[in-house]
Jmol script that loads the backbone (N, CA, C; Angstrom):
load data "model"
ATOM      1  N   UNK A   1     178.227  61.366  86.431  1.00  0.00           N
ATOM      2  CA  UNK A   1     178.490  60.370  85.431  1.00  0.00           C
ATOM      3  C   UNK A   1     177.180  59.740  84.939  1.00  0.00           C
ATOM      4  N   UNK A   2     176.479  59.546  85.590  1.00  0.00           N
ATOM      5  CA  UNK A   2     174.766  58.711  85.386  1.00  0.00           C
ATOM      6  C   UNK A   2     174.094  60.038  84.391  1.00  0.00           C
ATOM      7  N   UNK A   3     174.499  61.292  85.146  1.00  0.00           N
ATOM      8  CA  UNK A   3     173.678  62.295  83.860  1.00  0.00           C
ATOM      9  C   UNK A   3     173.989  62.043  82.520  1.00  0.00           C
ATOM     10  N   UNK A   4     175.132  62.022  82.320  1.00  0.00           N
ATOM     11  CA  UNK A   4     176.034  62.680  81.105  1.00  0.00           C
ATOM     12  C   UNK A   4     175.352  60.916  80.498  1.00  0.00           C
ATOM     13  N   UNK A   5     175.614  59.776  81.304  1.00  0.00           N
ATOM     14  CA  UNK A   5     175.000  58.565  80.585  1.00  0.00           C
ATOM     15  C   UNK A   5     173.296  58.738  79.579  1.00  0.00           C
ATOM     16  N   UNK A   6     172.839  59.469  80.975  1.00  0.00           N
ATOM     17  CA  UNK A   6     171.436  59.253  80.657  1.00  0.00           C
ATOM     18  C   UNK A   6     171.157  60.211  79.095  1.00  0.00           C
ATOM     19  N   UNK A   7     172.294  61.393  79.354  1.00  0.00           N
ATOM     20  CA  UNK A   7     171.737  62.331  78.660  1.00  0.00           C
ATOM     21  C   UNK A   7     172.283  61.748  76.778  1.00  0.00           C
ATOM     22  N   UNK A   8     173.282  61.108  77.020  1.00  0.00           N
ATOM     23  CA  UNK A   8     174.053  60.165  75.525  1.00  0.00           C
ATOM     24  C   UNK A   8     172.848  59.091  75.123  1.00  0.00           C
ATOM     25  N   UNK A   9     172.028  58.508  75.956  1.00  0.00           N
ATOM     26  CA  UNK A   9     171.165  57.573  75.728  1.00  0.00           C
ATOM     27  C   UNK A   9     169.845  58.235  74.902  1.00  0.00           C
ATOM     28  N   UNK A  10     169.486  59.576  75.814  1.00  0.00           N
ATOM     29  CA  UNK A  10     168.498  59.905  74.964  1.00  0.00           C
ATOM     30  C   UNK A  10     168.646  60.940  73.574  1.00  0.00           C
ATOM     31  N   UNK A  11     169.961  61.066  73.560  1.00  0.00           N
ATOM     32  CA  UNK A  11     170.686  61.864  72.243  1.00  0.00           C
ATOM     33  C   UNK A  11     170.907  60.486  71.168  1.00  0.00           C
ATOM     34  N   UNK A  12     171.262  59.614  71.797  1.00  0.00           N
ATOM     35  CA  UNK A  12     171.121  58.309  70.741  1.00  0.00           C
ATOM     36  C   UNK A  12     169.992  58.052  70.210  1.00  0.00           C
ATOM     37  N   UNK A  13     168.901  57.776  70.610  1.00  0.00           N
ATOM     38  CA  UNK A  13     167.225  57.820  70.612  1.00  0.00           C
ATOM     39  C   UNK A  13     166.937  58.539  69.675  1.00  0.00           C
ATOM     40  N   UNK A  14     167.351  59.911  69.697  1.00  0.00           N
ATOM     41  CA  UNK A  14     166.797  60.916  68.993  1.00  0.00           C
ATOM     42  C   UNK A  14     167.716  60.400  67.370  1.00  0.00           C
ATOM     43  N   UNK A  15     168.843  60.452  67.408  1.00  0.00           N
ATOM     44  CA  UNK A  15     169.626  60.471  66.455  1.00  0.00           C
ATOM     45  C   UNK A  15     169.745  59.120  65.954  1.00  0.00           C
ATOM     46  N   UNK A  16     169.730  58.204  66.048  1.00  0.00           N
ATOM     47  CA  UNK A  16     169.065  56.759  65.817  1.00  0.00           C
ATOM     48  C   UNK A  16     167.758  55.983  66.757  1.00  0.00           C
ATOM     49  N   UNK A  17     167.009  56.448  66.153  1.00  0.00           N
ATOM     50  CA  UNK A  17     165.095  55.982  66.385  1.00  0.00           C
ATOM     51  C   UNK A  17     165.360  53.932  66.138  1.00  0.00           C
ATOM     52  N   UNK A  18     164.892  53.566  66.906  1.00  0.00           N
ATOM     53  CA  UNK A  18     164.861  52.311  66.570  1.00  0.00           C
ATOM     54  C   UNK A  18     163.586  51.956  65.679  1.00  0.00           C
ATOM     55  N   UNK A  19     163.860  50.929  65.048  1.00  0.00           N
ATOM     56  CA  UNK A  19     163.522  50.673  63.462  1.00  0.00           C
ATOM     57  C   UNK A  19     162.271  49.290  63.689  1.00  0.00           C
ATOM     58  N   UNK A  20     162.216  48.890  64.743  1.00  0.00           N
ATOM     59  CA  UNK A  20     161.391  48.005  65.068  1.00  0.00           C
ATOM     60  C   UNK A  20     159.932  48.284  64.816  1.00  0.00           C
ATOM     61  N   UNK A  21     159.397  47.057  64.262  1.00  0.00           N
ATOM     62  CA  UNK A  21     158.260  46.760  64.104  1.00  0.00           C
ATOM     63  C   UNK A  21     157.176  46.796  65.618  1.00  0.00           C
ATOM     64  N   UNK A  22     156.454  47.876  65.730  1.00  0.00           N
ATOM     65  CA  UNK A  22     155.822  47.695  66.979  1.00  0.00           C
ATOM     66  C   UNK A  22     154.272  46.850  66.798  1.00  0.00           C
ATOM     67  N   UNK A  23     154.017  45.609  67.511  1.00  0.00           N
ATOM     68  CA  UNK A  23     153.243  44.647  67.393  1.00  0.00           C
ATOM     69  C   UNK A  23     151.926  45.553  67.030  1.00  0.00           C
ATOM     70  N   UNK A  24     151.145  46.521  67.684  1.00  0.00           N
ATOM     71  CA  UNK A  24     149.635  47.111  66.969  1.00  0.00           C
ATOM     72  C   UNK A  24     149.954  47.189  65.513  1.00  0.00           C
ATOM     73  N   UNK A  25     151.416  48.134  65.132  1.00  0.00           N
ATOM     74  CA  UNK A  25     151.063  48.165  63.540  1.00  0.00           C
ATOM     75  C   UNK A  25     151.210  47.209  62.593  1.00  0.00           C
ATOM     76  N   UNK A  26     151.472  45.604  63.570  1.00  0.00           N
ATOM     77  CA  UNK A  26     151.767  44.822  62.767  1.00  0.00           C
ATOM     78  C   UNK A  26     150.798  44.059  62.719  1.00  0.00           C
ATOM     79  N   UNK A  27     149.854  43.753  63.801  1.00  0.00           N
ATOM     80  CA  UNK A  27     148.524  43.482  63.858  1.00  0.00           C
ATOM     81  C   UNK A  27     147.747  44.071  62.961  1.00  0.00           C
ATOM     82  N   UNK A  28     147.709  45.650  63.021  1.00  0.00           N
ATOM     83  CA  UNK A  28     146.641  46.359  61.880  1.00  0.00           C
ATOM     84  C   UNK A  28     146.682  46.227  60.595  1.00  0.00           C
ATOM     85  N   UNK A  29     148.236  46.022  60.233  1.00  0.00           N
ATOM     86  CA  UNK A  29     148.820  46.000  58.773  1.00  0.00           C
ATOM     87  C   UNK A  29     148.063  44.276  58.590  1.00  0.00           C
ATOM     88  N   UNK A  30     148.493  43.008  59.488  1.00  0.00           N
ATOM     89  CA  UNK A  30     147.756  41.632  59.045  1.00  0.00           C
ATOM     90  C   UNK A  30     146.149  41.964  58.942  1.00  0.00           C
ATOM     91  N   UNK A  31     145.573  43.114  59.809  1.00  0.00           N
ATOM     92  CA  UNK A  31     143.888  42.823  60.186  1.00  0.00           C
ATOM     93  C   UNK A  31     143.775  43.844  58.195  1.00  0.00           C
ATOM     94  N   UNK A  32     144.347  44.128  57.916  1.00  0.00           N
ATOM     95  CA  UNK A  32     144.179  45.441  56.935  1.00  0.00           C
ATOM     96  C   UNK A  32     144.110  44.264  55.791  1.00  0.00           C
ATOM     97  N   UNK A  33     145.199  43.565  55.273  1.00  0.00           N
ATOM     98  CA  UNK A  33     145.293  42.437  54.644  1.00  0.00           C
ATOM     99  C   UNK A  33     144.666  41.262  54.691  1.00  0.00           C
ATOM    100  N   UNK A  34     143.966  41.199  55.480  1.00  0.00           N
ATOM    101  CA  UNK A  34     142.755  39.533  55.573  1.00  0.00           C
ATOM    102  C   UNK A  34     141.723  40.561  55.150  1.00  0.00           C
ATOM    103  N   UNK A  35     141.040  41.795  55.597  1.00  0.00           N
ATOM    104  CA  UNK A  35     140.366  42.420  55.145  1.00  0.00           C
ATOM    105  C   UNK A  35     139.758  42.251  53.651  1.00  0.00           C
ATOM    106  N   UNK A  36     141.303  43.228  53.478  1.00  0.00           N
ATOM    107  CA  UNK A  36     141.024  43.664  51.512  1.00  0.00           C
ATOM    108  C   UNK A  36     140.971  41.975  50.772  1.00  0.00           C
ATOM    109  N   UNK A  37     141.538  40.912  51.776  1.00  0.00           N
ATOM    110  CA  UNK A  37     141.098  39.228  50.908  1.00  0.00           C
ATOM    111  C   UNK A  37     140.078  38.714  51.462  1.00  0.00           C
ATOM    112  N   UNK A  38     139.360  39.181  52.068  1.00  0.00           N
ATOM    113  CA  UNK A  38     138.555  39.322  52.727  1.00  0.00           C
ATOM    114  C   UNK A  38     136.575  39.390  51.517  1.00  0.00           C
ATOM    115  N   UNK A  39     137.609  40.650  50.906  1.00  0.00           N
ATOM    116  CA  UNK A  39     136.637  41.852  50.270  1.00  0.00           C
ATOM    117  C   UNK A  39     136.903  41.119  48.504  1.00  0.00           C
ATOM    118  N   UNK A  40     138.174  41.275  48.213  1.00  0.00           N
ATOM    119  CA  UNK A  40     138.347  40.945  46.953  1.00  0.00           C
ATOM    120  C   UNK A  40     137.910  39.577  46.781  1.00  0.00           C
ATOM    121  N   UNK A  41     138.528  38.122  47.673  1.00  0.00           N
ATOM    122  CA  UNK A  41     138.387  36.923  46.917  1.00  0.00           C
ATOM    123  C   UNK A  41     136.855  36.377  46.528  1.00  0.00           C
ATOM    124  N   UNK A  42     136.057  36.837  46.943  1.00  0.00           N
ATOM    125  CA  UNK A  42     134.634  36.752  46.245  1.00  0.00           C
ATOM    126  C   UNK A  42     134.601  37.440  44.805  1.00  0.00           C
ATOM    127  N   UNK A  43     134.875  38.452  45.044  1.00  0.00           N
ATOM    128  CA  UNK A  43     134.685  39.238  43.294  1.00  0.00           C
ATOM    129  C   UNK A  43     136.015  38.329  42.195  1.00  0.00           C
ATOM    130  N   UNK A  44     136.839  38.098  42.910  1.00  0.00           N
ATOM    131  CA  UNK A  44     138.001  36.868  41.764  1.00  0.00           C
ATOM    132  C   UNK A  44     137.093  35.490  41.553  1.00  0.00           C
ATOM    133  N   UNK A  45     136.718  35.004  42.603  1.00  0.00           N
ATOM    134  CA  UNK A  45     135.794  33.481  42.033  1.00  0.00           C
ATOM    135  C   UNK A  45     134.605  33.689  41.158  1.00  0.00           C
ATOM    136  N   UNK A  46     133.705  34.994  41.542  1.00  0.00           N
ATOM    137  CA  UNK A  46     132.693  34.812  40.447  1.00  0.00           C
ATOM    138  C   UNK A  46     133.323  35.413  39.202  1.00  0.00           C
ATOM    139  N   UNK A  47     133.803  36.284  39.201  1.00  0.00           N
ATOM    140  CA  UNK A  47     134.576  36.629  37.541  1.00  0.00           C
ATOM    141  C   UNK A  47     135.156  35.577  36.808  1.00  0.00           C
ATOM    142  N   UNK A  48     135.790  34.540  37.798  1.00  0.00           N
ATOM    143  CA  UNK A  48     136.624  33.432  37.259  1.00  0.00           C
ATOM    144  C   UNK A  48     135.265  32.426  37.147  1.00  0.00           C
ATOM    145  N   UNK A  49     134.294  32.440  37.669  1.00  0.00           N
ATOM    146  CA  UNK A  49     132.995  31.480  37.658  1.00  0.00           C
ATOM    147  C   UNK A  49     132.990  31.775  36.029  1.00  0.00           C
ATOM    148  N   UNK A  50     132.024  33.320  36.242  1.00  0.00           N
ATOM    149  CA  UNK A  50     131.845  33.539  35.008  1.00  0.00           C
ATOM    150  C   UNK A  50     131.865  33.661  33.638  1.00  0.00           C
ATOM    151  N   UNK A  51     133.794  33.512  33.922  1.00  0.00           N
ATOM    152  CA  UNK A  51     134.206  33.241  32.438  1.00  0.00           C
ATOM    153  C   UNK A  51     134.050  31.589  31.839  1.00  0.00           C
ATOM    154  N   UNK A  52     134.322  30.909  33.298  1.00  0.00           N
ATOM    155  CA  UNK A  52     134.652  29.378  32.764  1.00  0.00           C
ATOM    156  C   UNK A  52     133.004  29.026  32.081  1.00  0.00           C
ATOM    157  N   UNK A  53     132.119  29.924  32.421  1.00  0.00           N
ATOM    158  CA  UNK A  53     130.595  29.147  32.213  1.00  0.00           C
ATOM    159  C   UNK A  53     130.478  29.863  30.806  1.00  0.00           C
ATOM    160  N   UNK A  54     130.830  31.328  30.589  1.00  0.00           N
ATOM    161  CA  UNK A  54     130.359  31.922  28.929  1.00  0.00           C
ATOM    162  C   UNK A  54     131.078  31.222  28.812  1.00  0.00           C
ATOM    163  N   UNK A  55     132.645  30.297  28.728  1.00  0.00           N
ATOM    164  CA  UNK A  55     133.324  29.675  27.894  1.00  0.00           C
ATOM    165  C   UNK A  55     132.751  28.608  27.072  1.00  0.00           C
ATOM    166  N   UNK A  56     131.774  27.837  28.548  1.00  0.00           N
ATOM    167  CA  UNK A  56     131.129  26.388  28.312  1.00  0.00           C
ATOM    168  C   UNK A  56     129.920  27.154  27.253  1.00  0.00           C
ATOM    169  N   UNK A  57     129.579  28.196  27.434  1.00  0.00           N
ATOM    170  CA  UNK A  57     128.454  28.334  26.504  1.00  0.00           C
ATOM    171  C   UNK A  57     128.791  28.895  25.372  1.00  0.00           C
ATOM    172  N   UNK A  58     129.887  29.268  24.958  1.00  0.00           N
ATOM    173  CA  UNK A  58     130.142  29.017  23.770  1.00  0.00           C
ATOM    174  C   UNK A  58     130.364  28.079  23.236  1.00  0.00           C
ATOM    175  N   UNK A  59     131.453  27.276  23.626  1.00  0.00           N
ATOM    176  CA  UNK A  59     131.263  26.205  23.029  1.00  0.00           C
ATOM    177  C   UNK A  59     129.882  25.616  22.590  1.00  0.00           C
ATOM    178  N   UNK A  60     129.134  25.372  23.348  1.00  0.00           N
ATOM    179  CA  UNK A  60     127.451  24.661  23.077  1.00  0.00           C
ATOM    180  C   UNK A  60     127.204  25.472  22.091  1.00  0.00           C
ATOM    181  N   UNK A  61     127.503  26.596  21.845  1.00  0.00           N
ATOM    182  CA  UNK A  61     126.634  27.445  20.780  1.00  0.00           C
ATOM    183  C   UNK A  61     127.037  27.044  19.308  1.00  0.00           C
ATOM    184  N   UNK A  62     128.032  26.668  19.230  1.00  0.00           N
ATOM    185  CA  UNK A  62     129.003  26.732  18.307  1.00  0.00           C
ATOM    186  C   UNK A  62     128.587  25.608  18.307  1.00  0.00           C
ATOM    187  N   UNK A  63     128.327  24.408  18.685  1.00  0.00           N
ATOM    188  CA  UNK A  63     127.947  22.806  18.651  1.00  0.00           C
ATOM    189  C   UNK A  63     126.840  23.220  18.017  1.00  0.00           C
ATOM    190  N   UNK A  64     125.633  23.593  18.902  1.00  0.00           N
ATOM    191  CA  UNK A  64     124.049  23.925  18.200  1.00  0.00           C
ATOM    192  C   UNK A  64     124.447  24.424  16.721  1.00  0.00           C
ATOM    193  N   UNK A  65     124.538  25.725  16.737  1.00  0.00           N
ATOM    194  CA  UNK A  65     124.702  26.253  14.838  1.00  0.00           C
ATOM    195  C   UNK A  65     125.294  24.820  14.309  1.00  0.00           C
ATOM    196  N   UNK A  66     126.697  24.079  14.788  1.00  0.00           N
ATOM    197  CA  UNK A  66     127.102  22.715  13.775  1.00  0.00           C
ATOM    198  C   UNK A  66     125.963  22.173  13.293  1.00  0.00           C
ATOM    199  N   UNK A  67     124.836  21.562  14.182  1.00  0.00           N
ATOM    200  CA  UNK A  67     124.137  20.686  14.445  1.00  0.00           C
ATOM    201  C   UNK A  67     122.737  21.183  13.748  1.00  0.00           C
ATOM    202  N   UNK A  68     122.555  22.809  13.588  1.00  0.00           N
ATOM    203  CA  UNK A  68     121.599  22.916  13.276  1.00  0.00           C
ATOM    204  C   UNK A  68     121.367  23.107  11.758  1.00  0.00           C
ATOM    205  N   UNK A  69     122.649  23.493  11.052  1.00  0.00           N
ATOM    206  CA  UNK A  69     123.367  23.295   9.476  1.00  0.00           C
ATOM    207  C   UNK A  69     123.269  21.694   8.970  1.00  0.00           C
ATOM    208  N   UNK A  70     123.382  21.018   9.944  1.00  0.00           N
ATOM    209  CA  UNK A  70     123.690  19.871   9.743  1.00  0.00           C
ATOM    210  C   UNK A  70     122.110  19.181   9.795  1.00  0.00           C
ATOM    211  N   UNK A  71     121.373  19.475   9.986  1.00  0.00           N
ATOM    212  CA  UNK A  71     120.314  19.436  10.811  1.00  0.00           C
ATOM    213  C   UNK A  71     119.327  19.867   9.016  1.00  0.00           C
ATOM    214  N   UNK A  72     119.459  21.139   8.901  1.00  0.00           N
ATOM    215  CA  UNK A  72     118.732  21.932   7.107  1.00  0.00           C
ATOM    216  C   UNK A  72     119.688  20.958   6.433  1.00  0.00           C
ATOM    217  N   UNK A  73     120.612  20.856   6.104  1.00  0.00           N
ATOM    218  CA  UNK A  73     121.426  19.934   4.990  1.00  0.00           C
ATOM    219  C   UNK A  73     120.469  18.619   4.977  1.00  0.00           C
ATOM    220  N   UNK A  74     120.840  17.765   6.608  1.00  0.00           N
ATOM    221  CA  UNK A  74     120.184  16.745   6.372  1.00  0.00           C
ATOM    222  C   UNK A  74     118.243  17.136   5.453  1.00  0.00           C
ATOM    223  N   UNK A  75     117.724  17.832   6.136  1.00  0.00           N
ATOM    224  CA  UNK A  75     116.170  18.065   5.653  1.00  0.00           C
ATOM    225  C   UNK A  75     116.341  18.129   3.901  1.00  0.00           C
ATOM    226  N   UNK A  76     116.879  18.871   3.616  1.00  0.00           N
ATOM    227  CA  UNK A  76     116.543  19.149   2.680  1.00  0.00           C
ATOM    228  C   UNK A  76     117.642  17.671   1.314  1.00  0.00           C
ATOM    229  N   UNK A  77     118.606  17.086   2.290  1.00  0.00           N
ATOM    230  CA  UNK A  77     118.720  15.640   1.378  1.00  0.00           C
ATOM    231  C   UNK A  77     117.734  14.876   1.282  1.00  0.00           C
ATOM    232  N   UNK A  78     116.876  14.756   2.539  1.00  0.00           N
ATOM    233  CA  UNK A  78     115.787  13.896   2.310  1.00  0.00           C
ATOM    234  C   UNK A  78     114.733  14.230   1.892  1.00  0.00           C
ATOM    235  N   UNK A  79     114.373  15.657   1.702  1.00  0.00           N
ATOM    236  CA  UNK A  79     113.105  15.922   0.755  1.00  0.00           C
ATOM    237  C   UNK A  79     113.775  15.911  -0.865  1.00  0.00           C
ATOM    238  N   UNK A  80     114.691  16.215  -1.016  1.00  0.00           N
ATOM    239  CA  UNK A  80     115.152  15.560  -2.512  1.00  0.00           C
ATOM    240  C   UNK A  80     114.786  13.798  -3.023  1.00  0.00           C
ATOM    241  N   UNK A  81     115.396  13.301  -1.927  1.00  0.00           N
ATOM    242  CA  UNK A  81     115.067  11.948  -1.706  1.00  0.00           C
ATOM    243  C   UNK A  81     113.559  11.653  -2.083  1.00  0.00           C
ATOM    244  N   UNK A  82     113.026  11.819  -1.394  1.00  0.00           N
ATOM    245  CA  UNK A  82     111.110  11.881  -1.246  1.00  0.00           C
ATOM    246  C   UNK A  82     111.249  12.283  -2.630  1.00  0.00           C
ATOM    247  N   UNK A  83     111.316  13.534  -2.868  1.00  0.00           N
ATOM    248  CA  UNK A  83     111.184  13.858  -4.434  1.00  0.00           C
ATOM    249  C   UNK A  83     111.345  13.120  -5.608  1.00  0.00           C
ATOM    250  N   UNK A  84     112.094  12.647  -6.051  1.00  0.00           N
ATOM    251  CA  UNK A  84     112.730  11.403  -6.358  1.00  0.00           C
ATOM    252  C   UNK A  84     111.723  10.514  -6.542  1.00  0.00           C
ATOM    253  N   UNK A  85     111.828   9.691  -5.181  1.00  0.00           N
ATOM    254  CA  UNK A  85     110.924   8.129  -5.153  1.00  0.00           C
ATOM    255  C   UNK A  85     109.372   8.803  -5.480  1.00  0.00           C
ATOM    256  N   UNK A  86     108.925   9.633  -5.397  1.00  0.00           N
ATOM    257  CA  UNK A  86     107.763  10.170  -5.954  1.00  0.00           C
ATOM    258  C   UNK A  86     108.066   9.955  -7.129  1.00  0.00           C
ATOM    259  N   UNK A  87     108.526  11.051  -8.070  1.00  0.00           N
ATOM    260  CA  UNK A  87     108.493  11.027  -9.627  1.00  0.00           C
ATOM    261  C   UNK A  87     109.070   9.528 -10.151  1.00  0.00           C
ATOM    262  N   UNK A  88     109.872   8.845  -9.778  1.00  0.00           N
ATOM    263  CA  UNK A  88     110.012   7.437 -10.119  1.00  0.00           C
ATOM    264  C   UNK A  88     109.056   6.397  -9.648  1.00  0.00           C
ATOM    265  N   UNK A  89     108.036   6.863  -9.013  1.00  0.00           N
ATOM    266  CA  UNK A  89     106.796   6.046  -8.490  1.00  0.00           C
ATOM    267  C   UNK A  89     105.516   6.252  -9.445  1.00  0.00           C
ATOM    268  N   UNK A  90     105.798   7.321  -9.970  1.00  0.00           N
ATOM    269  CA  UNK A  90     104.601   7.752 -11.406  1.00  0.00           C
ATOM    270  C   UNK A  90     104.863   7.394 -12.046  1.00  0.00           C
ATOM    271  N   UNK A  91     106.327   7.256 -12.572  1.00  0.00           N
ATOM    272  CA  UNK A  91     106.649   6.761 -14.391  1.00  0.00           C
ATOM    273  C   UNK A  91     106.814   5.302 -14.133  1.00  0.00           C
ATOM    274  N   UNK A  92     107.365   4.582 -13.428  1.00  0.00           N
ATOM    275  CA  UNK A  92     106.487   3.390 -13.389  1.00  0.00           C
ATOM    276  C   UNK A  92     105.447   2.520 -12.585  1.00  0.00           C
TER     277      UNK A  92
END
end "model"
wireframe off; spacefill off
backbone 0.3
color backbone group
């Protein structure tokens, strides 16, 4: 009777494998995953660095050109100006 037990137990085994998680591959699978975040989250912060800073420097760029249009406009109102109080400084 103990045979015929033993021998149904390991015919069960074979024919339903238990499905359990055995702790090394669950260890290797967590050590595998801190790894690759490990490896990647440096290359995500400077890419994400990088964009937020070309962002900031566009903007500034786009300020400078405002500023530097604004900048010839102004020059050249006030050498009109000058121009001006000159020739109205000769005729009378």
């Amino acid at each position: 009777m103990n045979d015929k037990l033993e021998l149904l137990d390991e015919i069960d085994l074979v024919l339903n494998p238990q499905k359990g998680v055995d702790t090394n591959h669950l260890v290797s699978v967590l050590l595998t995953i801190l790894f690759i975040l490990v490896v990647l989250f440096p290359k995500i912060y400077i890419q994400q660095q990088i964009y937020f800073i070309s962002r900031d420097i566009s903007k500034l760029k786009g300020e400078y050109d405002t500023l530097k249009e604004e900048n010839r406009l102004i020059g050249s109102s006030v050498e009109s100006i000058r121009f001006k109080n000159r020739i109205l400084d000769t005729l009378f």
